[in-house]
C-alpha positions in Angstrom: -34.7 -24.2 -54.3 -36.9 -21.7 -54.9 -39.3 -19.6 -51.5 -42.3 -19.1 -51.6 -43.5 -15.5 -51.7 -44.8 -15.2 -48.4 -41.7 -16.9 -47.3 -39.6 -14.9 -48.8 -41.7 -11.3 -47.6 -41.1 -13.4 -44.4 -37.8 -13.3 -44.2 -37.0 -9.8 -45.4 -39.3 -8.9 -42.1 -37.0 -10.8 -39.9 -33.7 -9.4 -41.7 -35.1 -5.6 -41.3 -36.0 -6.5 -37.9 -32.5 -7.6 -37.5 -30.4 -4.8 -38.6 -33.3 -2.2 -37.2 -32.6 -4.4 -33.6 -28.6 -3.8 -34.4 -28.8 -0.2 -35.7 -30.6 0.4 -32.2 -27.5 -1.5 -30.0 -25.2 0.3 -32.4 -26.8 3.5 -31.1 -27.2 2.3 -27.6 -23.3 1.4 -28.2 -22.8 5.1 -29.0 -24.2 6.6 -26.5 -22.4 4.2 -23.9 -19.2 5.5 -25.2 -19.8 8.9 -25.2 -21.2 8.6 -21.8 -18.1 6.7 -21.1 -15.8 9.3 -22.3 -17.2 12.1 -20.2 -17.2 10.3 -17.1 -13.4 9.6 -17.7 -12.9 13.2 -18.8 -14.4 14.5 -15.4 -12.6 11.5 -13.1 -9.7 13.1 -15.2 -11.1 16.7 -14.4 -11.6 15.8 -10.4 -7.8 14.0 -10.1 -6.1 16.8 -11.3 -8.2 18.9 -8.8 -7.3 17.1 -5.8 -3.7 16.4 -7.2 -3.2 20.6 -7.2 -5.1 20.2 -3.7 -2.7 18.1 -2.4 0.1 19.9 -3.6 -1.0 22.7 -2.0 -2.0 21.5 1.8 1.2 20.0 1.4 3.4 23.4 0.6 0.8 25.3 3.3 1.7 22.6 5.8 5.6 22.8 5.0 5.3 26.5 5.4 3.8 26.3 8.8 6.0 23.7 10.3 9.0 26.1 9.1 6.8 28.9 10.7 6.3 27.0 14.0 9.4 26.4 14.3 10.7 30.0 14.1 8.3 31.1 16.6 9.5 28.4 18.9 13.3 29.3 18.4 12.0 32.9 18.8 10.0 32.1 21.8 13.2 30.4 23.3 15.2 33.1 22.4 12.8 35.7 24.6 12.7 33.5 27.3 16.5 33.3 27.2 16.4 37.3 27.6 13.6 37.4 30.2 15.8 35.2 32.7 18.7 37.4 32.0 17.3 40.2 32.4 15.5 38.9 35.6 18.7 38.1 36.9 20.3 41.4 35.8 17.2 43.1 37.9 17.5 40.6 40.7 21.5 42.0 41.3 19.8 46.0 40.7 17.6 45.0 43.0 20.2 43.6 45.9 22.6 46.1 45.1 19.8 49.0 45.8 19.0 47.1 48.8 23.1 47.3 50.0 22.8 51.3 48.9 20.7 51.8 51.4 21.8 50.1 54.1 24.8 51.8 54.0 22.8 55.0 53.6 20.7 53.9 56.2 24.1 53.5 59.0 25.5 56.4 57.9 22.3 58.1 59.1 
């Protein structure tokens, strides 16, 4: 079975329509994965970030606790000298008070 001309000049038209319409998703299709590709790259790009951020409010936060601790075991210790050397002062102070009493009678 033999087309017609026209039929035939007919159905070239659709076929180059047809791969022009496929060349185009083909390059659509391209694009796509190239845009697809960066976007992971940079979601790659922004979970290392905040991976290295996390790491690091989590050694700063370790740090402190181990800091806050040593200033309260330092603060304890201070206080622990302050009431001794209140009460060290509080017996200077009585036995200053018994000096002169007794330099007070002998008077």
């Amino acid at each position: 079975m033999h087309l017609a001309s026209d039929q035939k000049d007919l159905l070239i038209s659709q076929l180059k329509a047809e791969i022009f319409e496929i060349q185009q998703r083909d390059k659509d299709y391209l694009a796509l994965r190239d845009q697809l590709y960066t976007i992971q790259q940079k979601y790659r790009h922004v979970q290392d970030e905040k991976l290295m951020q996390d790491n690091d409010y989590n050694y700063r936060h370790d740090q402190n606790v181990v800091s806050i601790n040593s200033l309260r075991k330092e603060i304890e210790d201070l206080r622990f000298l302050l009431n001794e050397k209140n009460r060290s002062n509080n017996e200077y102070q009585a036995e200053i008070g018994s000096v002169r009493d007794q330099i007070s009678r002998r008077e």
